[in-house]
N, C-alpha and C positions, 0 to 999 in steps of 0.2 A: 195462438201464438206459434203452433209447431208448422202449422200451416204455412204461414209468413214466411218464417223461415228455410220453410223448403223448397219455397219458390224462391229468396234470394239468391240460396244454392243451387236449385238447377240454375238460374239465373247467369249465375256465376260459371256452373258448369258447360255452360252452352259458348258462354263466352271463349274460356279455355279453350273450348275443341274450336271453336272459330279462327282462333288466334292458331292455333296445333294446324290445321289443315290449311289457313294459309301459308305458315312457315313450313310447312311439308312439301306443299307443293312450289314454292321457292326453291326447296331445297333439294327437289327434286328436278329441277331444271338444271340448277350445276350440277348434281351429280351424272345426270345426260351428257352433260356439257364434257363432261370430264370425263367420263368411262369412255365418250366417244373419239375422243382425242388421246386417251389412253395414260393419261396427265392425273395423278393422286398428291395433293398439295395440301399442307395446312395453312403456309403464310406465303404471301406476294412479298417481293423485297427488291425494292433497286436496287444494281450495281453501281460502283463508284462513277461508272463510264457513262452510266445515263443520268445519275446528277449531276457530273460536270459538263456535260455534251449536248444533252436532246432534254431535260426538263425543260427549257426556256422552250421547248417547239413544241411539246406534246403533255400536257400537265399530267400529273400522276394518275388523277382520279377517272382522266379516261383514259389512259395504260388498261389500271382495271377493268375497268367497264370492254373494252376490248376482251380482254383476255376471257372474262366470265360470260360476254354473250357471240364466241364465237366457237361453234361444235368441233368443227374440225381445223384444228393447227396444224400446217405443212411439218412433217419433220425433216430439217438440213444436217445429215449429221447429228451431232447429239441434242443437237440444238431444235427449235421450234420457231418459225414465223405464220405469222397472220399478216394480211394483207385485207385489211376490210374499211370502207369506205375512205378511203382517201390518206390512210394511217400502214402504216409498216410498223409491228409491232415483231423483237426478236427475243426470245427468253430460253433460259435454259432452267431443267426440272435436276436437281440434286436431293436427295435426301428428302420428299416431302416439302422440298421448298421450291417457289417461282423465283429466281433469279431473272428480271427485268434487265436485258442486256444494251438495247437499243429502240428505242420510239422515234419513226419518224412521220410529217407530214409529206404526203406522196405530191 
């Protein structure tokens, strides 16, 4: 029986580190991402100007995706652009936060 169960628990254990190392090494691609652009952020947040303005052109969910798979963001002033495949993304970093200022399709 102790048997059994020590192989559920490696079992189990093995799984852990699986789950650990691929969520490390996720998580180590934004942290590239973002050391390399010089950008330290907890939360992504559109502004008022991109709900009322460019949602309808550019939906949120790849805002994001822009933002997390692209290393290097121009900085204009205090501000940041991306320009990557076919999308003009503008945001500004405050306080640990991505202020989403303008999404457009190019």
């Amino acid at each position: 029986m102790t048997k059994r169960g020590t192989k559920r628990s490696d079992c189990l254990f093995r799984l852990v580190q699986a789950i650990e190392k691929n969520l490390y090494s996720q998580l180590d691609y934004i942290f590239v991402a973002i050391t390399a652009s010089l950008v330290f952020f907890r939360r992504i947040v559109p502004s008022r100007h991109y709900l009322e303005e460019h949602l309808k052109d550019v939906p949120w969910d790849k805002v994001v995706e822009i933002i997390f798979a692209t290393k290097n963001p121009r900085k204009k002033g205090s501000k940041f652009e991306i320009e990557s495949n076919g999308y003009y993304v503008l945001f500004e970093a405050k306080k640990g936060i991505i202020y989403v200022i303008n999404a457009k399709k190019e």
